[in-house]
N, C-alpha and C positions, 0 to 999 in steps of 0.2 A: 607477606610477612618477610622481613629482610631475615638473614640467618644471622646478623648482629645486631644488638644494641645501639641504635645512635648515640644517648645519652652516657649509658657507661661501658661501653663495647664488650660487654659478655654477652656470651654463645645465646639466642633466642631458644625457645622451647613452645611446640605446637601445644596450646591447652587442650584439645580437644581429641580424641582418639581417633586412630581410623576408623574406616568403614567398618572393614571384615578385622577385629581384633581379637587375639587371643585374652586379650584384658576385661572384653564387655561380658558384664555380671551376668545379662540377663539372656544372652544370646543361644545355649542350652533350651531354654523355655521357649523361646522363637523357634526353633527348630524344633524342636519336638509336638509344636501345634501346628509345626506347617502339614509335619508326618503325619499326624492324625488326622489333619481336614484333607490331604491327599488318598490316605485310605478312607474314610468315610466315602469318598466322592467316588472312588473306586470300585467303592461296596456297591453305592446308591446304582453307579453305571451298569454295574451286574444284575442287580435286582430288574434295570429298569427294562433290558437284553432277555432277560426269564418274561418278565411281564409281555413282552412282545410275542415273544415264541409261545406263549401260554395262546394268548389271543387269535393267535393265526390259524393255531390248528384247530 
């Protein structure tokens, strides 16, 4: 995308947002289900470390 206008030479404007923006609505809710399937998976790790040790002795 040129930073000008061919047609009428005012300044261009990206439609689309960045990536990591402070503007995306929904980016709160991404992150906070990333946190919860990271601890769930954390949990399940531990459970599954007990289930071991349980078994062995």
């Amino acid at each position: 995308m040129e930073s000008k206008c061919p047609i009428c030479s005012e300044k261009t404007v990206d439609p689309t947002p960045p990536r990591f923006s402070p503007q995306d609505k929904y980016g709160s809710y991404r992150r906070e289900m990333k946190r919860q399937i990271k601890m769930k998976e954390g949990l399940d790790k531990d459970e599954d470390d007990r289930n071991k040790s349980v078994e062995e002795a």
